[in-house]
N, C-alpha and C positions, 0 to 999 in steps of 0.2 A: 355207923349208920349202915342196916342193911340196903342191897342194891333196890328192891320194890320199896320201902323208908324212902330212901335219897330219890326216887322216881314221883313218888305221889308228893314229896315236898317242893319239889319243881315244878309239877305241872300244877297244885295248889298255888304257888307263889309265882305263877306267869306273867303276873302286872307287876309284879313287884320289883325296881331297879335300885332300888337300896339296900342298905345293907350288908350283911356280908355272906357268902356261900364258902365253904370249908372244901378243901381236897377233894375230902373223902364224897361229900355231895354230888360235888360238879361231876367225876370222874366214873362214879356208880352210874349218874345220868346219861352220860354220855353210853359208857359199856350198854345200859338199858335200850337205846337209839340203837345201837349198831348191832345188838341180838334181836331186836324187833324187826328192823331192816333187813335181817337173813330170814327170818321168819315169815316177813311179805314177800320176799324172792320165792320162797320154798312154795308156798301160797300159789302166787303169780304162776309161778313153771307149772302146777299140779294143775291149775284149772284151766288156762291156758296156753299152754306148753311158753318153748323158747322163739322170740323174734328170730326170726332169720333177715341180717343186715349184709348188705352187698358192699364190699371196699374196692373202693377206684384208689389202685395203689400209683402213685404218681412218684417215679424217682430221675434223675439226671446220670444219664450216662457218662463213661470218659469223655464222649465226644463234645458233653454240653449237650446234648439232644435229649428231649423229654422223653422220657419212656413208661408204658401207661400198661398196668393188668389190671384183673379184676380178681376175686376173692370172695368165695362166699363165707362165712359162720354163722354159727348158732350163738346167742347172747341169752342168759338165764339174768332176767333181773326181775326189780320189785312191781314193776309198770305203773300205771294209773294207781294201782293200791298207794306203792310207793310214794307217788306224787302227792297223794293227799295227806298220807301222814308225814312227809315233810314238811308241806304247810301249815299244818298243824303243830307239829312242833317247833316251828319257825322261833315264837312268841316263847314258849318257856326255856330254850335253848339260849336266846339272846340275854334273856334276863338273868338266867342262871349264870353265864357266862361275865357278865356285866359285874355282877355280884362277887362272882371269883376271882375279880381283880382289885373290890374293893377290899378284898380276903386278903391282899398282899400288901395292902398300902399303895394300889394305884387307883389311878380316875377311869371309870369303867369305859370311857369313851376313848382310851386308848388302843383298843382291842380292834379299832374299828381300821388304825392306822396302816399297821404290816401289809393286810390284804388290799388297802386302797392302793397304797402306793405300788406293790405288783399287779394288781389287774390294769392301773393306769399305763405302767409300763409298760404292758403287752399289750394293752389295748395299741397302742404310740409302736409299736417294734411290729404290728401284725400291720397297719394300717400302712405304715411309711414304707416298711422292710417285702413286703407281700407281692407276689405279681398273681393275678389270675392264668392258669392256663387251663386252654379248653379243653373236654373228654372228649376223648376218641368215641363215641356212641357207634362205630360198628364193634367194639371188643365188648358192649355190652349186653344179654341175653337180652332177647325180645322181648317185651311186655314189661318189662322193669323199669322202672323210672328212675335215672339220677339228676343231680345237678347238671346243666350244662360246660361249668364250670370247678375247678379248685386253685384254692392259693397256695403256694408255694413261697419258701423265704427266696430273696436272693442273694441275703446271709446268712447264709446256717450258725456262724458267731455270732451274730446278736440275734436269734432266736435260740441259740442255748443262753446267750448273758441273761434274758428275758423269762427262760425256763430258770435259771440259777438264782435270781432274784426271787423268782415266785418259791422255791423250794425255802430260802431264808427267809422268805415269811413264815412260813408255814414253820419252819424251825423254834424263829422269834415266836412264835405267837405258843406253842407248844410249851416255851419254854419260860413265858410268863405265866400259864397254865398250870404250870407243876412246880410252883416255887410254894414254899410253907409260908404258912400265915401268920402274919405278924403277931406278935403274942399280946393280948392284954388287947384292952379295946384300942380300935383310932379312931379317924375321923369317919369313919361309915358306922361304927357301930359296935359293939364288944363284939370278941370272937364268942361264935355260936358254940363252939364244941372246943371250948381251950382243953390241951393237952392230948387231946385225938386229932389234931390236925397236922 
């Protein structure tokens, strides 16, 4: 399946959560998303140049005392453009994905688990683990607006366990992605493209 092939039969088959989606499908679709995504950057920057974002860098000294600069950069992204074709593809992304697990012999609703269970994690290790400390608002140039505040861990070990969970999701989830398709039909449906998958 070429990558525009694999692209138009995803976005064609957006409702559809049966099924089965082959390797080669899922994986064209996605490369299609992430050259599209460079392509609304390119877009974005050319008609609008780059945000300029201000970081309030917050670190802890030997002493245990908060230590507070500021930072400017330039950020090249997709903006608003971005944003809409994200949601947009929200819907054929989910389903194709859905489908690509039914491609291996799994229940599509399993896809759903890895990142639940790391967002809960860190949602739980940000909220408990977390303190606010306030910005220094004279280190920041005039007319700028920041938070008045940022969170900080008060264990940097369990917000790396937090970051290491989330990365083994994302592992997991990669790695039920890229598994081959079980040969011969199953229970979702014959394989679409037996022998090319």
């Amino acid at each position: 399946m070429k990558l525009f092939e694999a692209n138009k039969t995803c976005l064609k088959n957006y409702k559809e959560f049966s099924g089965r989606a082959v390797r080669s499908e899922f994986w064209k679709f996605i490369l299609f998303q992430f050259l599209a995504m460079i392509g609304l950057t390119v877009v974005n920057s050319i008609l609008f140049g780059p945000t300029e974002n201000l970081v309030v860098m917050v670190t802890t000294g030997s002493d245990g005392i908060p230590v507070q600069s500021v930072r400017h950069h330039l950020q090249y992204n997709s903006g608003w453009l971005g944003t809409i074709y994200g949601f947009a593809m929200l819907m054929p992304t989910l389903s194709v994905t859905w489908r690509r697990m039914h491609d291996t012999g799994k229940p599509g609703w399993q896809i759903i688990i890895p990142m639940s269970v790391a967002l809960l994690i860190s949602l739980l290790v940000f909220y408990f683990s977390f303190v606010s400390i306030p910005i220094d608002q004279s280190i920041v140039p005039h007319g700028i607006e920041t938070p008045s505040s940022v969170r900080m861990p008060t264990n940097p070990g369990l917000a790396l366990f937090a970051w290491a969970i989330g990365m083994a999701s994302i592992a997991l989830t990669i790695f039920w992605l890229t598994r081959k398709s079980q040969p011969g039909p199953n229970k979702y449906g014959p394989n679409p493209n037996e022998g090319s998958a």
